[in-house]
N, C-alpha and C positions, 0 to 999 in steps of 0.2 A: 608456505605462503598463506598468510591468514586470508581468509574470506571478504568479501566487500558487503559490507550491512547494510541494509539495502530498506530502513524504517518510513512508512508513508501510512496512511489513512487511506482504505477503500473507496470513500468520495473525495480526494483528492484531485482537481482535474489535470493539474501537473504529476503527481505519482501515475495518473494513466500513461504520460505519454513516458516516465523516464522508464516505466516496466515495459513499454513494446522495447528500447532500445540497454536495458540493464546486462543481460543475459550475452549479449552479442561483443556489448564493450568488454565485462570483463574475463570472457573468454580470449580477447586481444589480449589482456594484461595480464592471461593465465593467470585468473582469480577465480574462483566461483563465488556465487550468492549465495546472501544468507539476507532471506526473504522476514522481512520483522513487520506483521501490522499492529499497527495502536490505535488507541481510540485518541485522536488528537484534542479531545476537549481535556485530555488530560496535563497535557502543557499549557492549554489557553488557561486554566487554573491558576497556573505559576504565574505566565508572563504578562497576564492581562488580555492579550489577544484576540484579535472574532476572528474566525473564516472569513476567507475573502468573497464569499456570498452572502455573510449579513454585515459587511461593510459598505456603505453608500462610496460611489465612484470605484473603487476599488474592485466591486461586484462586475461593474458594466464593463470596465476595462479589462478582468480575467475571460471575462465571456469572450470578447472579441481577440484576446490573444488566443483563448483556445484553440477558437474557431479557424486564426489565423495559421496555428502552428498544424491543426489537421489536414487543412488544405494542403500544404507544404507535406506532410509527410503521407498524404493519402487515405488517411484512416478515417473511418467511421468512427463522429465522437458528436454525440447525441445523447448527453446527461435528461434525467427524468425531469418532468414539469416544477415536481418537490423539489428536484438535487437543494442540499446535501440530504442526503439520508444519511442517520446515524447506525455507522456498518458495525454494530454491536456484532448481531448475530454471524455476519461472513467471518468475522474477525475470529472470535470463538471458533468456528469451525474450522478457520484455518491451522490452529493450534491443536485442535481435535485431531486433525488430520495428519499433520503431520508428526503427532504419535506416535500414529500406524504406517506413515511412508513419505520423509522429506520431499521425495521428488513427486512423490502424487501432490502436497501440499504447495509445492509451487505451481505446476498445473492447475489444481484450482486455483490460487491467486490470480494467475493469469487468466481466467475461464470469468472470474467475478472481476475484473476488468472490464475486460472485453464486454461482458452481457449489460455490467452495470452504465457503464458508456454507448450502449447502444439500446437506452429505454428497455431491458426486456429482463431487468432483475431487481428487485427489491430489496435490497441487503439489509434492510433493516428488520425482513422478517425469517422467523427460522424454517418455517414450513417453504418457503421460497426457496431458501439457501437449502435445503436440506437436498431439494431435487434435484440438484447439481451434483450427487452421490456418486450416481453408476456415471456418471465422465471420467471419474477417479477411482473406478471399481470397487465403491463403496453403497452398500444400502440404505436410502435415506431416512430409513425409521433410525439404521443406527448412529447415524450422521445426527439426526435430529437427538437422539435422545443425549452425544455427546455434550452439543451445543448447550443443553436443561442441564447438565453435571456441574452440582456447584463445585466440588474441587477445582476442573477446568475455568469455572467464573472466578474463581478467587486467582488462579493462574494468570490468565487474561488481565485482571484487571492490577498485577503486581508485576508486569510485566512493562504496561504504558506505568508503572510509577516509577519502575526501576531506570527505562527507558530517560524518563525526564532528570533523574538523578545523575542519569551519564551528561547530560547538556542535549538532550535531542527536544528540540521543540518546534521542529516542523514537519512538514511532508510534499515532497520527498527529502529525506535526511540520508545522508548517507556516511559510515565511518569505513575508513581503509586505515590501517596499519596505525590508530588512534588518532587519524585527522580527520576532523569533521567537515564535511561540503554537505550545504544546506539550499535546496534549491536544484530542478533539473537544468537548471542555465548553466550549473558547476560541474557538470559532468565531463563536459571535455578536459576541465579543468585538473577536477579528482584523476583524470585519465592519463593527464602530462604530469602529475606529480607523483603516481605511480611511476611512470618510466623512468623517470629523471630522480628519483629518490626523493622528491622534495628541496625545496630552498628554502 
């Protein structure tokens, strides 16, 4: 059973809420995650696109859907005064990481969620990200000094190219079994087309 790909951008406010619920679903559809971040300016390249925080209306309206869907599910979701921050550096480190141990590397993913949606992480800087180390029993000088490793930067950044060459140009994006659901609204969706084999 191949894995559910699971591509979003770290200031993402919709990849926040489809990774509280990623993990849960496709352990129902006895799948696992394969956790992909990109830098999503890397698609806006291709398809012309803004984030939906420097588009006028579209801005004010994600605000208030966010706001509506945490209420609903309970969660603390509290984006920075900046939000978007460009998660360069979480991003890197995620790949860094999970060099040394997939399953530590989705723990942080989920640790740089969590903190970045709740005001108290800057993912755009490395000395920030780096101190989220010893959560994943890592040292943050050597966490940081991955993060500075241009092999890992040419990695990272051939990774959102490759990314966008499969057709992923959102986040959350998700492929199962080579169908794409784009958007955390498709997840139930991607969920009934796993069971049922697709139509």
């Amino acid at each position: 059973m191949s894995p559910i790909e699971f591509w979003f951008d770290f200031s993402s406010g919709y990849a926040f809420f489809a990774a509280q619920r990623i993990e849960a679903l496709a352990a129902e559809l006895g799948r696992t995650v394969l956790w992909r971040p990109y830098m999503l300016g890397a698609a806006f390249s291709v398809t012309g696109a803004r984030g939906l925080s420097s588009t006028p209306l579209k801005r004010d309206y994600a605000q208030r859907d966010w706001a509506r869907i945490a209420r609903h599910r309970g969660l603390t979701f509290r984006p920075p005064a900046d939000h978007p921050h460009v998660a360069l550096a979480a991003t890197r480190a995620f790949y860094w990481i999970e060099a040394q141990s997939p399953d530590a590397a989705t723990a942080f993913a989920q640790r740089v969620f969590d903190l970045y949606f709740s005001d108290r992480l800057d993912t755009a800087s490395p000395e920030a990200v780096s101190r989220l180390g010893p959560e994943v029993g890592l040292k943050p000088e050597a966490l940081l000094a991955g993060i500075a490793d241009p092999a890992l930067k040419e990695t990272v950044r051939k990774i959102g190219e490759d990314a966008v060459a499969r057709g992923i140009f959102g986040s959350p994006f998700f492929l199962v079994d080579d169908e794409p659901f784009w958007g955390w609204d498709r997840m139930e969706m991607m969920a009934e087309w796993v069971r049922t084999g697709g139509w």
